[in-house]
C-alpha positions in Angstrom: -5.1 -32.7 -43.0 -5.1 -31.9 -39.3 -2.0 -33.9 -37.4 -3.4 -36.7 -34.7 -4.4 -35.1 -31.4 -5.1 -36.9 -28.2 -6.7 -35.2 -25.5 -5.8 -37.6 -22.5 -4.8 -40.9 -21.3 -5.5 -43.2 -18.3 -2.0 -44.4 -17.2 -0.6 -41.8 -15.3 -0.1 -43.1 -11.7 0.5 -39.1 -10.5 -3.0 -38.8 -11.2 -5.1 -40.7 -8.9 -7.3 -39.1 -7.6 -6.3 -38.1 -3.7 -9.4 -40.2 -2.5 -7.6 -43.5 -3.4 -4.9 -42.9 -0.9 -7.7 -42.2 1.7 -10.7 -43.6 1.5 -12.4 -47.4 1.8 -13.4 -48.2 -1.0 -17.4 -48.0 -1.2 -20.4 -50.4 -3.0 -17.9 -53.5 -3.4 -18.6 -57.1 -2.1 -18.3 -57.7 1.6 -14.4 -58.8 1.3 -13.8 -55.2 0.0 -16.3 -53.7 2.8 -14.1 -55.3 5.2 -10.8 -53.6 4.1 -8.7 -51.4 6.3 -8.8 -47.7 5.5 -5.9 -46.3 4.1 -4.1 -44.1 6.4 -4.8 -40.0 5.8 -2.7 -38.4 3.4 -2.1 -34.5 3.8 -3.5 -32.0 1.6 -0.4 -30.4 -0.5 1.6 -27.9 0.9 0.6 -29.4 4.4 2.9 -32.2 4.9 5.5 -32.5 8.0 8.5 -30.6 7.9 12.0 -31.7 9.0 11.2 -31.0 11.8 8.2 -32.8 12.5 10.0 -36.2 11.3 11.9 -38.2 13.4 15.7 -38.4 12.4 16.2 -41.9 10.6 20.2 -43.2 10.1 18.9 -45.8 8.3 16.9 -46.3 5.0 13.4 -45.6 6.2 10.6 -48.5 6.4 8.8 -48.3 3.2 5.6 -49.9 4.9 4.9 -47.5 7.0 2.6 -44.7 6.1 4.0 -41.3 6.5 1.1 -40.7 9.1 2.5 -42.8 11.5 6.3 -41.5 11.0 6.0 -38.4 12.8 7.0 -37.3 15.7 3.7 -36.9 17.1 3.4 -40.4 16.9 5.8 -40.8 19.7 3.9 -40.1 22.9 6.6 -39.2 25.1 8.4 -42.7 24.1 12.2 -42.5 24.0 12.5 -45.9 21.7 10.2 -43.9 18.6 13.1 -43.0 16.0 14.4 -46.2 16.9 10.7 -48.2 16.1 10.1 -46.2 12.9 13.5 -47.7 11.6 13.6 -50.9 12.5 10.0 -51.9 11.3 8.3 -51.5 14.3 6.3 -49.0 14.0 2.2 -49.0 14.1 -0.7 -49.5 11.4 2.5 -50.9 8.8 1.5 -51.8 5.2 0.6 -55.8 5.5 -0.7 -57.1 2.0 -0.1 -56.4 -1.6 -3.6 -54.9 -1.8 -2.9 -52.2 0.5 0.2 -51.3 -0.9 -1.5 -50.6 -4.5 -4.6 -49.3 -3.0 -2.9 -47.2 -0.1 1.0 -46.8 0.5 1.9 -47.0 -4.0 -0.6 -43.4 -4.5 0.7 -42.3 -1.1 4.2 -42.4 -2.1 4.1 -40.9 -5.7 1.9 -38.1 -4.0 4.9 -37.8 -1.0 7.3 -37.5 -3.9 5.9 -35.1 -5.5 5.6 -33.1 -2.1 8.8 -33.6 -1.6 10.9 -33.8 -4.6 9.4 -33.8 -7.9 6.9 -30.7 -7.6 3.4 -31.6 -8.7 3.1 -33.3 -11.6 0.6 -31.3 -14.6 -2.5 -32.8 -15.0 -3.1 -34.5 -18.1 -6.8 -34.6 -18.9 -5.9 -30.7 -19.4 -3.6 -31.3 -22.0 -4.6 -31.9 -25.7 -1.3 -33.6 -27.7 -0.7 -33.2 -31.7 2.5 -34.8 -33.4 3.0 -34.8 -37.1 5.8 -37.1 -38.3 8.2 -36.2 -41.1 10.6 -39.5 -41.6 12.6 -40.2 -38.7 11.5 -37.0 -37.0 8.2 -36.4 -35.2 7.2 -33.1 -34.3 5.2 -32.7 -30.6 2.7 -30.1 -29.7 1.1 -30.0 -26.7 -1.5 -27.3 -25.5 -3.0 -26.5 -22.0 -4.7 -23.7 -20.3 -4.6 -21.5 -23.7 -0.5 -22.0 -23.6 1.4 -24.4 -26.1 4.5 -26.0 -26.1 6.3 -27.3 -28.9 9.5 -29.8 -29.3 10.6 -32.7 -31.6 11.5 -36.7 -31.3 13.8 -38.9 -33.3 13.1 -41.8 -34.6 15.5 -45.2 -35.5 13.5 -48.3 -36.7 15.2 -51.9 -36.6 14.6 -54.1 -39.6 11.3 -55.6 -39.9 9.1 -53.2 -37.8 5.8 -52.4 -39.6 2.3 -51.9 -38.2 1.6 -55.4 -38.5 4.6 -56.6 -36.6 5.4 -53.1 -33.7 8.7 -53.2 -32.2 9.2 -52.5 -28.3 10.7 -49.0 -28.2 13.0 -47.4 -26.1 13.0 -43.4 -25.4 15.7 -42.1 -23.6 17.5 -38.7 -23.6 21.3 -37.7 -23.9 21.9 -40.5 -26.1 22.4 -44.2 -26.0 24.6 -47.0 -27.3 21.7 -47.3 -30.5 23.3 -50.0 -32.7 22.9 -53.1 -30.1 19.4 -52.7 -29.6 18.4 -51.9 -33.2 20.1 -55.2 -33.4 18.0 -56.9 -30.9 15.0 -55.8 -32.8 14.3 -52.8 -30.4 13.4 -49.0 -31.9 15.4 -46.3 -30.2 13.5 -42.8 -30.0 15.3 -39.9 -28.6 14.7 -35.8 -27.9 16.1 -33.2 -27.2 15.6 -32.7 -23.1 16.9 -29.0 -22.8 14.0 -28.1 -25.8 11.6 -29.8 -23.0 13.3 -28.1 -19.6 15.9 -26.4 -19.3 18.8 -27.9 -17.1 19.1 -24.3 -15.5 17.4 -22.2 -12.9 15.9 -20.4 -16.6 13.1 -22.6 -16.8 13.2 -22.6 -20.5 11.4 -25.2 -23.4 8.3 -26.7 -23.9 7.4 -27.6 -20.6 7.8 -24.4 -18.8 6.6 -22.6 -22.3 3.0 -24.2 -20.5 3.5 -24.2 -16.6 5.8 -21.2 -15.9 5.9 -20.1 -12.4 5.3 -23.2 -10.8 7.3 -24.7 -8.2 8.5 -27.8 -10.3 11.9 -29.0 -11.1 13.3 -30.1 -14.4 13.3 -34.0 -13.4 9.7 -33.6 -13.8 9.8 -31.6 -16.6 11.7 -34.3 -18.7 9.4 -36.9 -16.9 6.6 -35.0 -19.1 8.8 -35.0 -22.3 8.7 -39.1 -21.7 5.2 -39.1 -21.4 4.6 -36.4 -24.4 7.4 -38.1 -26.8 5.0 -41.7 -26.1 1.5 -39.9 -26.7 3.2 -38.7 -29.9 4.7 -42.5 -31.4 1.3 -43.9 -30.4 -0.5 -41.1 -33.2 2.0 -41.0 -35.3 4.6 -44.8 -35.3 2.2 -47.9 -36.1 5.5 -49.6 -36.2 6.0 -49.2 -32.5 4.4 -51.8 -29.6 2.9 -49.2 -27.3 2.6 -52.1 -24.6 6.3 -52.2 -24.8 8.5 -49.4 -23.5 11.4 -48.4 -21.9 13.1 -45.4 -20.8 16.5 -44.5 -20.1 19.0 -41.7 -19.5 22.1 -41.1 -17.8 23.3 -39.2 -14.6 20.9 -36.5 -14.5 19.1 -37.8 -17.0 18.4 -41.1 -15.7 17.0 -39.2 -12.6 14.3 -37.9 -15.1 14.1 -41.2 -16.3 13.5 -42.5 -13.2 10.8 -40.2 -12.6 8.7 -40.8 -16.1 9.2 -44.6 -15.1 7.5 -43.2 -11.1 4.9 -40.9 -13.1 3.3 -43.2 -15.7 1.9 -46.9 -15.8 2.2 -47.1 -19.9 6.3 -47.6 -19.0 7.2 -51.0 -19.0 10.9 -50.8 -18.1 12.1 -47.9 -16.7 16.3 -48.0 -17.1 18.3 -45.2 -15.1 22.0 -45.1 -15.7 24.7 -43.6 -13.2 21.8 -41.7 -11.6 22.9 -40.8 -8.2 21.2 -38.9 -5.8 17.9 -37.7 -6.7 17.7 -40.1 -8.4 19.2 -44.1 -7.2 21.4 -42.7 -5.4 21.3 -42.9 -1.4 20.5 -39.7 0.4 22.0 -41.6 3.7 25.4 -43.5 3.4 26.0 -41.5 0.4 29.9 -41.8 1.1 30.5 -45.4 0.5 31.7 -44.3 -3.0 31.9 -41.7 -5.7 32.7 -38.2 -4.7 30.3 -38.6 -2.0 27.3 -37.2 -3.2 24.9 -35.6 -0.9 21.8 -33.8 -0.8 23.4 -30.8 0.2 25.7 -30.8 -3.1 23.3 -31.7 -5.6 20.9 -28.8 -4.2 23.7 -26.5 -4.2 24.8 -27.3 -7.6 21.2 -28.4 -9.5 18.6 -26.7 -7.4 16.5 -26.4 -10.6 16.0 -30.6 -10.7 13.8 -30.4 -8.3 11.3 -28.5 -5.8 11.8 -25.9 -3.6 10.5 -28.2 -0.3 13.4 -30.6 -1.0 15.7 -27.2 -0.1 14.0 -27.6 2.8 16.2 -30.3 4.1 19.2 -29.8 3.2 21.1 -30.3 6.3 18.5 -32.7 7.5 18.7 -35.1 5.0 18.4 -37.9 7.5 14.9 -36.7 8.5 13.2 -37.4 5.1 10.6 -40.0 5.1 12.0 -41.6 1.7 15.2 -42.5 0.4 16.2 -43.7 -3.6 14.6 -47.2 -2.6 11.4 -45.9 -1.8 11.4 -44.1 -5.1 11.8 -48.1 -7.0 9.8 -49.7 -5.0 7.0 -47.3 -5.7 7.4 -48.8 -9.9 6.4 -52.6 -8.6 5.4 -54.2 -10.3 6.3 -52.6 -13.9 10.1 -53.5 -14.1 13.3 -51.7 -13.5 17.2 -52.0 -14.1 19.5 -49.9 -12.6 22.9 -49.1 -14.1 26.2 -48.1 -11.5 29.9 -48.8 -12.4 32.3 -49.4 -10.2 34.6 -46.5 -11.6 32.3 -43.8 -11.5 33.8 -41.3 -10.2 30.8 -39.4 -9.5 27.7 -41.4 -7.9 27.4 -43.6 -5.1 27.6 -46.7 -7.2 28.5 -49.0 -4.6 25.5 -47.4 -2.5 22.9 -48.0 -4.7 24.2 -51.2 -5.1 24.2 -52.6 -1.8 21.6 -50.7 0.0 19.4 -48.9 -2.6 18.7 -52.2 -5.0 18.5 -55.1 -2.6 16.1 -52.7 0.1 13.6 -51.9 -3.0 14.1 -55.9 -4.2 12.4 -56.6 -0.4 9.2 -54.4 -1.9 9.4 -56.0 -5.4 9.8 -59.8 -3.5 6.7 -58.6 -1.5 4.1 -57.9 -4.1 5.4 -61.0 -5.9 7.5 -59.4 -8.5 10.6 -59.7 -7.7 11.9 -61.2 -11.3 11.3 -57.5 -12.1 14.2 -55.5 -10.8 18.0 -55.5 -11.6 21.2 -54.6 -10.8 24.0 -54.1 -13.7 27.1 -53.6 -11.8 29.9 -53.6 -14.3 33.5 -52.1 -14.5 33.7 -48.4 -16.0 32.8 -45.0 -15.5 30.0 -42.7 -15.4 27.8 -43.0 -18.0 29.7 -45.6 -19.8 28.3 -46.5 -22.8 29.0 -50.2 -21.7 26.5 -49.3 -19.3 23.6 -50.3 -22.3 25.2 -53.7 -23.4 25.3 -54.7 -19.9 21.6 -54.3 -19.5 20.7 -55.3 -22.5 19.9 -59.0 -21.6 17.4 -57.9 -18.9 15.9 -55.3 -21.8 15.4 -58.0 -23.9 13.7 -60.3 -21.5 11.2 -58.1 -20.0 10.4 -55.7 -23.5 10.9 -59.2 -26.0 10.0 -62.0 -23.1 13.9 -63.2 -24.3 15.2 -65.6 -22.1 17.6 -64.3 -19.3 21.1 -65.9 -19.5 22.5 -63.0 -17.0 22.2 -63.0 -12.9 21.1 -59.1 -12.0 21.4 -60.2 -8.4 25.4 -60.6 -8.5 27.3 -57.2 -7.2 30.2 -58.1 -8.0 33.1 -56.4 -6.5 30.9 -54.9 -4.0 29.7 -58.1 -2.3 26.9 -59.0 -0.6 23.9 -56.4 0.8 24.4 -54.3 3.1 21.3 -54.9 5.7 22.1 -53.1 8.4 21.5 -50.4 6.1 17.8 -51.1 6.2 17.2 -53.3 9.5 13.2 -53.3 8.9 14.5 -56.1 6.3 13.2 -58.3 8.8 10.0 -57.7 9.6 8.7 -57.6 5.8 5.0 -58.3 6.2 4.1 -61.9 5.0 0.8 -61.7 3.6 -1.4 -64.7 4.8 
C-alpha cells in the first residue's frame, strides 16, 4: 500500500502571492473599490540597504511601510530619522484591514529579505509519511530531489480519531509529562536530520534546496511545517486545528519562524530565544551577555541569510526588530518564554520592550488576549520554562480557563516605552 502523500496546502502565509502586498484589490463591492492601495513592495534582491535606511535608536514603527522608511523619503528634512521613530511618519498603516491585506504579507516577505532567506514554495513539494507506532517517517520530494527524516510521537490517554488531541511539535526536547497530563500530544524530531546547525548545510532540507541562500531557522521552520503535513496523513488522533510549536534558544528562533511561516500554527511558543529570534537587536544590553547582531552572525552565520551579514555593524538601520517579527503572527497566538537568570539572552529586553511593543499590534487588530509573557526565575532553557506556560497552552489549544496574568514582568517592572515612543500614536481605527 502506497504511504499518504499530500501535494500542497493553503496555510502558508510566506506564500502569498506578491500581488496582495501591492495591489487594490479588483471586482469587489464599492467599500473594497474604495480601499487604499497597499504601498509597493520591492522585487527580491532589490530592497534598501543599510545604507539607504535611516538610523533608528529605537524599536522601529511597525505601521509604517518600508516604502516610506527610507531615506529618500526625507526631502532634505533634518527631523526624518526622528519622524520615522516616533510614529510620524507618512502613509502609516491605519486599520486592521490594511494591516492583513498590506503591512502582515509585507513584513513576512521583508523577513525573508532580510533574515530568513526565501521560504520554498510549497505547491512544489509532494509529502509522504508512513507511521510505524510512535514513529512517523517523512518524505518530502521537489524539483526531482527528496528529502527524508522522522517524527516522534507521545499520545495522552484518551486521544483517538473520534476525540483528536491538540498537539505540540517542538525540537530539542521539552518537559513532556505535564502536558501529556493536560491532555496535550507532544511530537518531536530530530532538527539537525532537517538542517544542519552548521555552515554544512546538511539533512533533509538542504538534501532538496542546496545552494540557496537560506539559513537553518528556516530550514527547521520547514521541518515544523513537514512534521504537521505528516500527523495530518498519518495521526487521526491529533486536532490539526490545534497546534503549537516550541523550542529553545536557537531552537525557539526556528520556532518562531514556523509560527511567522504558516497559518495552520495556532500557538507558536519560543523559549530563551534571543536575538534572531525575541531577542532585541537594539538595547540588547539590558541583560544576558549582551547579545548582539554582530555576535550571533559571528558565531551562527548559518541561522540565517547572507543580507542579514549585511548589517552587521548597522544593526540600528534595520527596518525591523524581534517585535516586528510577533506582531507579524496576530492574530494566531503567541507566548514567549525569558528567565531572569539566563545568562545568555536578553531576557529582560524582550520583556520590557520586545513583548509589550508587539502587544500594541496584537491590542490593535483586537487580539490582544493572544500574546504572553512567562517571565519566571531560572536559566536558559529551563525546563521550568514549560510549566510556566503551560496555563496559557492550555487556554488557547484546550479553551481552559486562564488563572495566570501573562502581563506581570515581574522583577523587571513595568514597560519600557521610551523604547518604542511611536506607542502613542497607535492608529485608532474609526
Amino acid at each position: 500500500m502506497a504511504p499518504p502523500t499530500i501535494k500542497a496546502f493553503t496555510g502558508l502565509l510566506s506564500l502569498l502571492p506578491l500581488a496582495s502586498a501591492a495591489a487594490v484589490p479588483s471586482h469587489q463591492d464599492n467599500l473594497e473599490s474604495r480601499q487604499a492601495a497597499c504601498a509597493p513592495v520591492p522585487a527580491a534582491g532589490k530592497y534598501p540597504t543599510y545604507s539607504q535606511l535611516p538610523l533608528q535608536t529605537t524599536m522601529p514603527d511597525p505601521f509604517l511601510p518600508l516604502a516610506y522608511t527610507t531615506t529618500d523619503n526625507a526631502a532634505g528634512s533634518a527631523s526624518f530619522a526622528q519622524d520615522v521613530m516616533t510614529g510620524k511618519g507618512k502613509n502609516r498603516i491605519q486599520t486592521p484591514e490594511e494591516w492583513y491585506r498590506c503591512r502582515q504579507p509585507e513584513i513576512i516577505q521583508m523577513l525573508q529579505e532580510y533574515q530568513y532567506g526565501y521560504y520554498p514554495d510549497h505547491s512544489q513539494e509532494t509529502v509522504k509519511a508512513t507511521r510505524s507506532g510512535n514513529t512517523v517517517n517523512i518524505e518530502v520530494t521537489a524539483g526531482g530531489k527528496t528529502g527524508k527524516f522522522s517524527a516522534t510521537l507521545a499520545l495522552p490517554s484518551g486521544a483517538s480519531s473520534s476525540k483528536p488531541a491538540p498537539v505540540v511539535i517542538n525540537i530539542g526536547g521539552m518537559s513532556n509529562q505535564p502536558y501529556l497530563q493536560a491532555g496535550i500530544a507532544i511530537v518531536g524530531f530530530d532538527y539537525t536530520r532537517v538542517a544542519s546547525d552548521s555552515n554544512a548545510k546538511t539533512g533533509a532540507f538542504f538534501d532538496i534546496y542546496s545552494g540557496r541562500d537560506i539559513g537553518s531557522l528556516a530550514g527547521w521552520a520547514w521541518g515544523f511545517h513537514r512534521t504537521l503535513d505528516a500527523l495530518n496523513l498519518t495521526v487521526p488522533e491529533i486536532d490539526p486545528n490545534r497546534v503549537g510549536v516550541t523550542g529553545c534558544s536557537r531552537l525557539g528562533k526556528g520556532a518562531l519562524a514556523a509560527g511567522l511561516l504558516d497559518k495552520r500554527i495556532t500557538l507558536t511558543m519560543p523559549m530563551s530565544a534571543g536575538v534572531q529570534g525575541t531577542g532585541p537587536y537594539r538595547y540588547h544590553g539590558l541583560s544576558g551577555q549582551d547579545e548582539t547582531l554582530e555576535n550571533s552572525k559571528q558565531g551562527a552565520p548559518w541561522w540565517s541569510d547572507s543580507t542579514l551579514g549585511t548589517f552587521v555593524n548597522h544593526a540600528e538601520n534595520l527596518p525591523y526588530d524581534a517585535h516586528t517579527i510577533a506582531a507579524a503572527i496576530a492574530p494566531r497566538a503567541l507566548v514567549i518564554d525569558q528567565g531572569t537568570g539566563d545568562q545568555f539572552t536578553n531576557s529582560k529586553g524582550t520583556a520590557v520592550i520586545v513583548y509589550p511593543a508587539a502587544k500594541l499590534v496584537y491590542d490593535f487588530l483586537g487580539a490582544g488576549d493572544k500574546i504572553a509573557m512567562s517571565v519566571r526565575s531560572g536559566g536558559h532553557c529551563d525546563m521550568s520554562g514549560f510549566n510556566s506556560i503551560l496555563p496559557f497552552v492550555t487556554h488557547i489549544l484546550q479553551n481552559a480557563t486562564l488563572t495566570k496574568n501573562y502581563d506581570d514582568l515581574g522583577s523587571y517592572g513595568s514597560p519600557m516605552a521610551t523604547a518604542y515612543p511611536w506607542a502613542t500614536a497607535v492608529p485608532k481605527p474609526a
